[in-house]
Each structure stands twice: as C-alpha cells, then as structure tokens.
TORVEXLO-824893 format. One line per 10 residues: their letters; for each residue x, y, z of C-alpha. Coordinates in nm, 3 decimals, padded with zeros to 5 digits. Layout:
REM TORVEXLO-824893
a	X/Y/Z; ...
This chain:
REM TORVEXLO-824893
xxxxxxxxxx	-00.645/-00.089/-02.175; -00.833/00.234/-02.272; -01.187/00.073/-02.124; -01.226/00.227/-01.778; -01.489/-00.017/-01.686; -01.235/-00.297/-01.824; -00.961/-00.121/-01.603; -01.208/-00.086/-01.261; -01.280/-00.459/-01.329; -00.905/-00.527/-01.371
xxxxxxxxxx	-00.859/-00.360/-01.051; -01.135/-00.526/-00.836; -01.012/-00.857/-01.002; -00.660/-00.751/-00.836; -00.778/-00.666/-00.519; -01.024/-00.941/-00.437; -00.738/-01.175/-00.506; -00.465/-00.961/-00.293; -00.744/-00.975/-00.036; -00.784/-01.369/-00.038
xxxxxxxxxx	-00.361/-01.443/00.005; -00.367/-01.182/00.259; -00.638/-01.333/00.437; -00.493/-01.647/00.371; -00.170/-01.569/00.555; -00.282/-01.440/00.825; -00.596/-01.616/00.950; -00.439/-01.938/00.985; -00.148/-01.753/01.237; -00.427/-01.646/01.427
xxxxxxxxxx	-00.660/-01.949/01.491; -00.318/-02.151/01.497; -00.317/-01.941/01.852; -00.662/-02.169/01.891; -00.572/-02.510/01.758; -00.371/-02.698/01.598; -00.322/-02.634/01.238; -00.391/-03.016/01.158; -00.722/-02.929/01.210; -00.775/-02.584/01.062
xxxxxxxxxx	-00.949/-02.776/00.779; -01.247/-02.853/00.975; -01.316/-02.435/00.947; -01.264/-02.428/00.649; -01.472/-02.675/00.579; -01.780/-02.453/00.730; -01.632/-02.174/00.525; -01.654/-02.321/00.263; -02.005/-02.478/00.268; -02.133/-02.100/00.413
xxxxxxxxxx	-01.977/-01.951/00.184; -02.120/-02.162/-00.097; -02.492/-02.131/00.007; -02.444/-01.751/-00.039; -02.254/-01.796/-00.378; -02.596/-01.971/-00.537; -02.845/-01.746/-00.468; -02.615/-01.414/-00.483; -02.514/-01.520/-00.800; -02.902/-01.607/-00.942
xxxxxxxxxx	-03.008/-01.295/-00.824; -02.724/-01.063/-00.987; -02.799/-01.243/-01.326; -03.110/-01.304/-01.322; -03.299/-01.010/-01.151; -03.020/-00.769/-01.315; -02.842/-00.691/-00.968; -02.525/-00.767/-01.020; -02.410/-00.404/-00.908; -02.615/-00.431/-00.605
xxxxxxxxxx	-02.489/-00.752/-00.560; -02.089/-00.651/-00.604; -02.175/-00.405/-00.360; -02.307/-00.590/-00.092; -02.035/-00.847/-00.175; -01.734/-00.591/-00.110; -01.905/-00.432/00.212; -01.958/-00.788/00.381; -01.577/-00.799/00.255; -01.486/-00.469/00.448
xxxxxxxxxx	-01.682/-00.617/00.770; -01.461/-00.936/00.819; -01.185/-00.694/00.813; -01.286/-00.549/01.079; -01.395/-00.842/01.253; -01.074/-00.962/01.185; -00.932/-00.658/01.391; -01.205/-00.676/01.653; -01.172/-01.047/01.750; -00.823/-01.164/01.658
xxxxxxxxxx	-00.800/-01.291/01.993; -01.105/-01.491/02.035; -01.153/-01.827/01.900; -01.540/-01.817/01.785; -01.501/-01.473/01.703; -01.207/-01.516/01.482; -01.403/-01.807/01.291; -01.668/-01.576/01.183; -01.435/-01.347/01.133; -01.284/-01.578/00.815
xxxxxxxxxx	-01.694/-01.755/00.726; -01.812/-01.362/00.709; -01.502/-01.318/00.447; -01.540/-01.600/00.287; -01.914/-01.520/00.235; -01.821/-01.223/00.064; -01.579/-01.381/-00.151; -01.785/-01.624/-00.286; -02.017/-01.374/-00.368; -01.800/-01.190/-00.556
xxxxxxxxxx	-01.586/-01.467/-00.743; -01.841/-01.592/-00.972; -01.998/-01.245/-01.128; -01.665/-01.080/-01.172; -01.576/-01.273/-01.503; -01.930/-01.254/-01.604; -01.923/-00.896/-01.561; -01.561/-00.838/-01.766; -01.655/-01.044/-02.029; -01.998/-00.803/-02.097
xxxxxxxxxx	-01.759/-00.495/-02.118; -01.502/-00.639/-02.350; -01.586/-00.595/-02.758; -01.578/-00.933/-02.923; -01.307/-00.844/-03.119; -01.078/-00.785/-02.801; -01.262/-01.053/-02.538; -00.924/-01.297/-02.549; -00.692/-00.966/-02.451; -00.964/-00.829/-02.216
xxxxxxxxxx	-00.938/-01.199/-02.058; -00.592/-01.203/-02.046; -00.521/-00.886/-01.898; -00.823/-00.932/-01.627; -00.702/-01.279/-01.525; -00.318/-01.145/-01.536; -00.441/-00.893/-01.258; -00.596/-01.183/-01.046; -00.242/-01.350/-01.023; -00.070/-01.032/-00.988
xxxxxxxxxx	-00.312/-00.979/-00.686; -00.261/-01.315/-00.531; 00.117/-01.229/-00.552; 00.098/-00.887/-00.369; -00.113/-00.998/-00.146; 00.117/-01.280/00.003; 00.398/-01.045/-00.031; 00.246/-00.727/00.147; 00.085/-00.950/00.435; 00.407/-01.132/00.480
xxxxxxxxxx	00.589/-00.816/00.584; 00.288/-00.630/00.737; 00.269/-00.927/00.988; 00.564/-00.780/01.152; 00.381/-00.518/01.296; 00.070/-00.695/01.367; -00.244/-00.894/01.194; -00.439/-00.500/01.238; -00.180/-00.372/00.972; -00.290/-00.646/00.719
xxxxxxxxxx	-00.661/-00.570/00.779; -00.622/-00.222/00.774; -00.440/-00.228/00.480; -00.708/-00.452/00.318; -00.991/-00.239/00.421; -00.832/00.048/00.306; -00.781/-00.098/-00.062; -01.082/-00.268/-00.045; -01.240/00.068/00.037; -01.123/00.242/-00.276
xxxxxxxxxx	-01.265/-00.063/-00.478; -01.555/-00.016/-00.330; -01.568/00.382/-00.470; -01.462/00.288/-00.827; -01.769/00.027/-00.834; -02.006/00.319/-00.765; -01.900/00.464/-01.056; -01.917/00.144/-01.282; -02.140/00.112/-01.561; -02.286/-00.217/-01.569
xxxxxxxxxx	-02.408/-00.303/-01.938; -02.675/-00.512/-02.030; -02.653/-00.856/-02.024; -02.647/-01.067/-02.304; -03.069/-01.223/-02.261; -03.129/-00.789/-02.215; -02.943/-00.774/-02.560; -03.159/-01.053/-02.720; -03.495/-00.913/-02.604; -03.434/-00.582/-02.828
C-alpha cells in the first residue's frame, strides 16, 4: 500500500474496469434505439474480433520491444476517443458501433499488460497481497461503474461519458508519471 506505482496501477486497474460496466450499461440503451437487443451480439461479435487483432500485436510490442508505457498510453487515449465518440454519435447507428469497436480496441489493449505490469512492481515477498489488492480494485471498479452509470443515465448517456473521460483523464496523468521497471528477460541479461 506504500508503492505508488503499485497504487497508480491499483487505480488504472479500477478505472479501466469502472469504464467497461459503464460502457456496458449504457451502449446497449443506445443501439437498443437501433435494433433489437436479440441481436446486439452480432456487434459484439465485431468488437470482439477488432478488438482482439489489436490485443496481439499491442501486447507483443509492449513486451517485447519494451513499450509497454507507450503502449498504456496509446491504449487509454484510444479509450478517451470512444468517449467522445460515444457523445458525438449517440444517435447514429454506424456511428455508435464504432463508437463501442474504438472502446473496445482500447480495452483490449490495455487488459492484458496491466497484470504484467503490477506483478513487475510488486517485491516477491509481497506479489500475493500486491495481487490481491490490484485485482480487489478491478471488482471494486466494475461495481462503481454499474452503480455511477446507472444513476448518471438519468440525465443523459453524455453524463456517463463525460464522467468517464474525465476519470479516465486523470489516469491518463498518473501514467505519465509511472515508472515502468524492467522486465524480467531485461533482469536476466545483467
């Protein structure tokens, strides 16, 4: 709890999760407006598969070139653009589809180098706490994130995705400031 990287990862863990229920509870309302939610699977279907042939290479080229902060970047600014897509084109069917791929995208960019990342920061001695709390802050996320899009939808789907791009945006800031340490075939080589 005294690691500030552990504590920024924590936090980004939180907030990508927050982001995904949020997302999650409001897209479908919106292409519901489009058609019928028996067949909302067939987007994300696409989402999914985009989403996935960004995952592979984003992840191969945070590990293995040593970009993974480059990489978390990108990730989290492709995040803040579907928000405001999102905003944008909440009333337009094709629109609104990219809208969710172009978060998705991001998402799956993110997913698989965030536990990578935590687990470099944590000491060995303190990995199965460091674990606990980070994955603690990805259900906490998924909570507050259904909650606070639940009641923000009262006022409108812009209040969710201004809301996430504001949160998102501080994420964003404390990742600047993140140290990424070296990974463990960097480690080896010395």
């Amino acid at each position: 709890m005294r690691d500030v990287n552990l504590l920024k990862m924590d936090f980004g863990m939180f907030v990508l999760h927050m982001g995904l229920t949020a997302v999650f509870t409001s897209a479908p309302l919106i292409l519901k407006q489009f058609m019928d939610v028996q067949e909302l699977w067939k987007v994300y279907l696409i989402m999914f598969l985009v989403g996935l042939t960004f995952m592979v290479p984003s992840t191969i080229i945070a590990e293995k070139k040593g970009l993974i902060k480059e990489v978390k970047i990108l990730g989290i600014f492709i995040l803040i653009l579907s928000f405001g897509l999102f905003m944008k084109f909440e009333s337009y069917f094709v629109p609104a589809v990219i809208a969710i791929i172009v978060y998705f995208t991001g998402f799956m960019m993110l997913e698989p180098i965030m536990p990578s990342l935590m687990s470099r920061y944590a000491k060995p001695q303190v990995k199965g706490t460091a674990s606990g709390v980070f994955n603690t802050s990805q259900f906490l996320g998924a909570f507050v994130g259904g909650a606070v899009a639940g009641y923000l939808l009262k006022f409108g789907h812009d209040y969710v995705f201004i809301f996430l791009g504001v949160i998102t945006f501080i994420w964003l800031l404390t990742v600047f400031t993140l140290e990424i340490p070296p990974s463990v075939q960097e480690k080896r080589k010395k």
